[in-house]
Each structure stands twice: as structure tokens, then as C-alpha cells.
N, C-alpha and C positions, 0 to 999 in steps of 0.2 A: 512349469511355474506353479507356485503356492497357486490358491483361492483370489482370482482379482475383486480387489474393491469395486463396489458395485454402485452407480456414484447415482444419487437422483438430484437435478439444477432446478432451484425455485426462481423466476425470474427471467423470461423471455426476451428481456427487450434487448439494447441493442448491444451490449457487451457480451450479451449471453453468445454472440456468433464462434468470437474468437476463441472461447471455452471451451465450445462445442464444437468446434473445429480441430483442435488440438486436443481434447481426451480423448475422443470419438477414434482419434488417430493412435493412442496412445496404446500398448502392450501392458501395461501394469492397473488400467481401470477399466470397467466397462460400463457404460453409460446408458440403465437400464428405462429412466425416466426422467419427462419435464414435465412443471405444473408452472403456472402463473395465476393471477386472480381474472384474468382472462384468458379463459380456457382455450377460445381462436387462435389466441393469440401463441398457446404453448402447444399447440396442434400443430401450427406450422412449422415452427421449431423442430419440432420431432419429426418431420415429414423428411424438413430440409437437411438433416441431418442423420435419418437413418435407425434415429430415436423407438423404441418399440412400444410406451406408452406415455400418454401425455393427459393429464387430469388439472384438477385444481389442486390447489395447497394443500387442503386436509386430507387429502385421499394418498399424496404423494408419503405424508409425515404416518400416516399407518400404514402405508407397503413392507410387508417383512423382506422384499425383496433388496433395499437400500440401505447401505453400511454407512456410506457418507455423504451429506446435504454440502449441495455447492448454492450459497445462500449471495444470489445476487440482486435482491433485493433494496430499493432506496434507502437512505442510511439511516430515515427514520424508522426505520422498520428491521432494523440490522438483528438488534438486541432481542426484540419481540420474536423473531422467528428463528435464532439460534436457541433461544429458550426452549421454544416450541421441539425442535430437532431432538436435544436433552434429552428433553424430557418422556418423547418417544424411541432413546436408545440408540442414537444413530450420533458419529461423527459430526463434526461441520467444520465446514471451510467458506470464510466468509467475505465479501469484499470490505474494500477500505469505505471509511472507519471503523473500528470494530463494532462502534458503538456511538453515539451520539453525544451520552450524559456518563460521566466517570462512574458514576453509581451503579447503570445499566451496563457495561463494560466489565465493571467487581465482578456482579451475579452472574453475569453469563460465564466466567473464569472459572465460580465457588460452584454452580452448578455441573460443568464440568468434571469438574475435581471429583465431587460427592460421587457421581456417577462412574466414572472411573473411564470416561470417554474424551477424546481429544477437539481440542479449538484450535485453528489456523485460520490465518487473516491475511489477507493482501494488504500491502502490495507484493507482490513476487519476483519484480524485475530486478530484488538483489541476488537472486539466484542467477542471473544470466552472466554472459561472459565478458560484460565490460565490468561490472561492477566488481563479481568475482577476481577477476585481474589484476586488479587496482587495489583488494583483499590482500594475494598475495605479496604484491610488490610493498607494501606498507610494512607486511608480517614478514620480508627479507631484508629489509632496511633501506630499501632504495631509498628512502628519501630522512632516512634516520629514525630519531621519535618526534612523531607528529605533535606540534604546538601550537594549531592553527589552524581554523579550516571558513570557508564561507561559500554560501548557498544563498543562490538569486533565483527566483521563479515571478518576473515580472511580466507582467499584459495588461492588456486594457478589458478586459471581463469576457463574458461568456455572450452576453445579449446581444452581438454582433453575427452571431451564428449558431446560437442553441435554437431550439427550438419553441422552447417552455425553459427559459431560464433563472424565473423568478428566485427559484427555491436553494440556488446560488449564495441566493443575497439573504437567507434566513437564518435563525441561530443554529447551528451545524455546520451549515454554509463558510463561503466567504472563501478568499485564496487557501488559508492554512490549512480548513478541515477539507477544501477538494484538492491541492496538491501537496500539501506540509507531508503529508504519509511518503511521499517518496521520499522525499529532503531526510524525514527525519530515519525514518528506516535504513536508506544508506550511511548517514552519519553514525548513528548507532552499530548496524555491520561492520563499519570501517574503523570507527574509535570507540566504541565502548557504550557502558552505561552513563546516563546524563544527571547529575547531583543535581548541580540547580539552573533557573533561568529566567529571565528578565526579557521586558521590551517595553516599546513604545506601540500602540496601535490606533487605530484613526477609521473616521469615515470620511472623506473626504467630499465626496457627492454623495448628498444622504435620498438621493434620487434619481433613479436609473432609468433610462427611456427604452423599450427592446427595440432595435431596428433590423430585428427577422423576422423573417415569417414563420406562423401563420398571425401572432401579435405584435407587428410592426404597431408602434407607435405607444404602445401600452407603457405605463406609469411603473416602477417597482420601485417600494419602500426597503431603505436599505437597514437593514434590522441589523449584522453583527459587523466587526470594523474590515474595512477591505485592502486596508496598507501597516501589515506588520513587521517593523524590523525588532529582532529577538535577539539576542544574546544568549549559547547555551555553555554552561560549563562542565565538564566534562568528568568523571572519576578519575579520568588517569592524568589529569593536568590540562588537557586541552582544552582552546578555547575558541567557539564559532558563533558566527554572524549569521541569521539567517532572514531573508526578507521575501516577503512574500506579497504581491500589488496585485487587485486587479484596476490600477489606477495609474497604470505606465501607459499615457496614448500614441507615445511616437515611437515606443520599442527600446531596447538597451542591446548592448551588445557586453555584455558583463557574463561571464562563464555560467554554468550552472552550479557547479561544484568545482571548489578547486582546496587540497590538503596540504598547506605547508610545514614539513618537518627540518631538523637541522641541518639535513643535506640535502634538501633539494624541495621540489615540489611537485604535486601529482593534479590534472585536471582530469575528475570523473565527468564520464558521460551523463547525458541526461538520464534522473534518475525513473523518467516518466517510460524509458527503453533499454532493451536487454544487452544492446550489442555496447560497440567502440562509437567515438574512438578515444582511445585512453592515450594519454600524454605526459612525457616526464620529461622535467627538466634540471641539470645539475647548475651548483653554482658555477656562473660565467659562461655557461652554454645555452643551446635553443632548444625549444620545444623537440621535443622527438616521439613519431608515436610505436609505440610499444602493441605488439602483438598480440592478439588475445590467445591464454592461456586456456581457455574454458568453453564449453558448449554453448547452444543455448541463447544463441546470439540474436536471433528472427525475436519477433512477437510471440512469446509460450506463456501468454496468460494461459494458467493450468496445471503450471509446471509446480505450484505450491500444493497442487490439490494431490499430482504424482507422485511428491517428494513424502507430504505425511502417509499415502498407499502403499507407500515403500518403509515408510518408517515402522508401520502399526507391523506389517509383517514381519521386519529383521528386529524388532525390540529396541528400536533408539530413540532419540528425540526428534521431532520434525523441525524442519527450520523457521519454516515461518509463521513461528506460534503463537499463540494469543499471548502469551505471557509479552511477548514483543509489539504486539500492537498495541496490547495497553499499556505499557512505558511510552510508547509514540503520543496516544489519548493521551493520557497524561501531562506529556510536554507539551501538546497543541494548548490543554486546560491553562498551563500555568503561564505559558507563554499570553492570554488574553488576561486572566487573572491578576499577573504583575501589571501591568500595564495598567488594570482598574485600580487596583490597589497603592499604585508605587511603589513595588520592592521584589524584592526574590520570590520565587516559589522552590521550594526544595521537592524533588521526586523522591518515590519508593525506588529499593535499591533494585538493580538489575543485574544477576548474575556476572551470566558472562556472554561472548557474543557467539550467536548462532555459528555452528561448523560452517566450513566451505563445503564445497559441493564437487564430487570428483572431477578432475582435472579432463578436460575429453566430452564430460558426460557422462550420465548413470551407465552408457553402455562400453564404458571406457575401463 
């Protein structure tokens, strides 16, 4: 095998596990360092995982030994330290959102560019085999041309069981900016680029009480809105619902995704996981589930960061690339944006939709 990428992860905390567990494992990267802005804290990481060094940030971003930054860092901080990555010559591959502010999203793309280095963004579980599956069956006609599609991600919030969950409820925040990325990255996968889009958003309780630990009882001001339903239209004709609460207390039982085209209809899995189960149904018949066609099915947080290691070596595009999460930014913007405004927001245009991912798995 070629030169593996040689990955260094800013960001210890607790997502960093499943990363670290799945690269560490992986034959196409090797996973040379961790840094966090607490250094204890990226010491253990690298202990528990086999890691051979572990510093703070600045020492991580001048190591010549690191090709590409796995930047999991809070999403205030997304923009500032793929900046930083740039501009020290290195890759990044970075969690959802890309970005915070559409502005800080632009530059970290045009910085890219000038440099002649790549951006990848989570979320990555359209890479896995439910969502993949349901890729195909679309682009064979199972269900005809798609005309339709609607995505539900309701709950009653995070302060029931985060731990520090204020920062939920701040501008960033809110259901869209912590789950709209899967919603909207599958919709995009699966139909296309999104022209324009609309909605209604709301605060409903502009006052949030935490009832976990270790700040049971504490006060949170609810800064951006918590119940969005959206409307996206779609370049090829299609047209989807998308709503997003974290203001549902008794639960719904409403699909997460489901794609109606002229012959039939398809329910995607959740797009928060990689696997099934994937479901089609013809006019006048019942649900049936359909088989996964594709790897990848477990939890492979990582498999984005594999898939551009793979790409920078054979010479192609990576899948889940920045140019796609800021079309995602983008519609989360405009989706809050119509709704202050009263009207449409029109997106920048978006290609085309990221390749499928071989059939089997890369080792297929």
C-alpha cells in the first residue's frame, strides 16, 4: 500500500472515542497524534487508544508528521481551527457544522482552495449501508422520480440528560444546527441540490430549566428558535418538509425520513446511523424491508476521514466534502432566515451529488 495518511484528532472529549476506535483500526490511516486544550485530557486518549503522542493544539498544527487534522472540536471553534490546520498545510476533516456563521464556512472553503488542500465535514453516516441502499434503489427506479420527501427529528431537548447543555439553546445551537446536518446531508445524497427554502420557526419556552446532573435546576435562556418546520425545494422538482423540535414532550411516532416518488415509496433510516432498516413499499402493497446493499452498517464515525485518505491517493473527489456541508450551512441559514424575513431564501448552486461508495465496502 501507497504512503498512509497520517491523521493527528484535535478534540478529546467524548466523541473523540468512536474515531479513535475506528481509525486506529483502520489499514488506510495512521493515527500519529491527539491534542486538546487540555492536555490530561488528550493524554488519556492517546494512552487508551495506542496514540504515540498527545500535546496541546499548537504543537499538534506544527508537527510535520500530520497530513490530516480530524478537527472535533465545539462548533464554535470549527471555522477558527480548520483555519489554523490551512494554514499550517495539513488536510482537515471536520465535525458537523462546518461552521457556525455562513461567512466563517466561505473562508475556510476559499482558504482551502488557494492552498490547494482538501475540507471534509461530517456528518458521514451517508456513507454507511442503510442510507447508501436507499442511494441505489432511488437511482434504479424502485420507487420512480422522487416528488416528495419529509424528515421529522422531534424530542423534547437535550437538558434531560446532557450534561452542560446550555450551549444547545445558543445561536448555533438549537435542533436544526445539532441534528438538521443529517436530515439535510441525506436529502441532498438522495435528491440533489436544494434551490430554495422556507419555514416557520419559533421559541416556544424561551426558558429552559436543566434537570441533570451536575446543574440540575439551573435557568437556560433560549437564544435561537427550537421548533422548525421548513420547506425545501429541490433542483430536480422535488419537494420536502422538514421539522425539527426540541419541543415534542410526549414523543411522535412519525418516520424520520420517508421519499415518495411515482411508484412507490421509500423510508430511510435514521439518518443520525449507518445501518437499516430500509423499507419500500409499492402502490397497494406493504412495507417490505429490503436488504442492505453496502458496508458499513455499525457506528464508522471515521469512515469520512478514510474515504478523503483514500481519495487524496487515487486522485478523485472525496465524499463528504466541504463544498457539501456548506450547501447543508447554507440551508440550515436560510431555513432561520425565511422565517425572520417572511419568504424564500434561494441557495448557491450545488453540482452534483456525491458518488456512492463501492458496493461490499472499500475492500469489495
Amino acid at each position: 500500500m501507497a504512503h498512509k495518511s497520517r491523521i493527528g484528532l484535535i478534540g478529546c472529549g467524548n466523541i473523540s472515542a468512536i474515531y479513535l476506535k475506528n481509525l486506529t483500526a483502520s489499514e488506510d490511516v495512521e493515527v500519529v497524534a491527539c491534542a486538546d486544550i487540555d492536555v490530561e485530557r488528550a493524554r488519556a486518549r492517546a494512552q487508551e487508544f495506542g496514540v504515540p503522542k498527545a500535546y496541546g493544539v499548537d504543537e499538534l498544527l506544527a508537527d510535520p508528521d500530520v497530513d490530516i487534522v480530524v478537527n472535533l472540536t465545539i462548533p464554535a471553534s470549527h471555522a477558527s481551527v480548520c483555519r489554523q490546520a490551512l494554514e499550517a498545510g495539513k488536510h482537515v476533516y471536520v465535525e458537523k457544522p462546518l461552521a457556525v456563521h455562513l461567512e466563517d464556512g466561505r473562508s475556510v472553503l476559499a482558504l482551502a482552495e488557494s492552498k490547494g488542500l482538501r475540507v471534509a465535514c461530517a456528518p458521514e453516516t451517508f456513507l454507511g449501508g442503510g442510507i447508501q441502499t436507499c442511494r441505489k434503489l432511488i437511482d434504479e427506479g424502485a420507487i420512480g422520480r422522487p416528488i416528495a420527501a419529509n424528515g421529522f427529528m422531534l424530542g423534547s431537548g437535550p437538558e434531560s440528560w446532557h450534561p452542560d447543555p446550555a450551549f444547545f439553546y445558543q445561536v448555533g445551537g438549537g435542533p436544526l444546527f445539532d441534528m438538521g446536518p443529517y436530515y439535510l446531508t441525506a436529502f441532498i445524497f438522495l435528491l440533489g441540490g436544494i434551490r430554495r427554502v422556507t419555514s416557520s420557526a419559533a421559541i416556544p419556552t424561551p426558558e429552559r430549566t436543566i434537570t441533570s446532573q451536575p446543574k440540575y435546576g439551573t435557568k437556560v435562556t433560549v437564544e435561537t428558535p427550537t421548533h422548525i418546520a421548513g420547506v425545501l425545494d429541490f433542483k430536480s422538482g422535488a419537494v420536502a418538509t422538514l421539522v425539527t423540535s426540541f419541543d415534542i414532550a410526549a414523543g411522535s411516532a412519525l418516520p424520520n425520513i420517508e421519499i415518495y416518488g411515482t411508484e412507490g415509496s421509500l423510508r430511510v433510516p435514521d439518518p443520525n446511523t449507518f445501518g437499516g432498516p430500509v423499507l419500500l413499499r409499492k402502490p397497494g402493497g406493504d412495507w417490505e424491508e429490503v436488504p442492505l446493499a453496502f458496508g458499513y452498517d455499525d457506528n464508522m464515525r471515521g469512515i469520512g476521514v478514510i474515504d478523503m485518505a483514500r481519495a487524496i491517493r487515487e486522485n478523485r473527489p472525496h465524499r463528504a466534502s466541504g463544498q457539501l456541508a456548506f450547501h447543508v450551512l447554507e440551508a440550515m441559514h436560510g431555513l432561520l432566515e425565511a422565517s425572520a424575513g417572511d419568504k424564500h431564501v434561494f441557495l448557491s448552486d450545488f453540482p452534483e451529488r456525491p458518488a456512492m461508495m463501492p458496493e461490499g465496502g472499500f475492500g469489495a
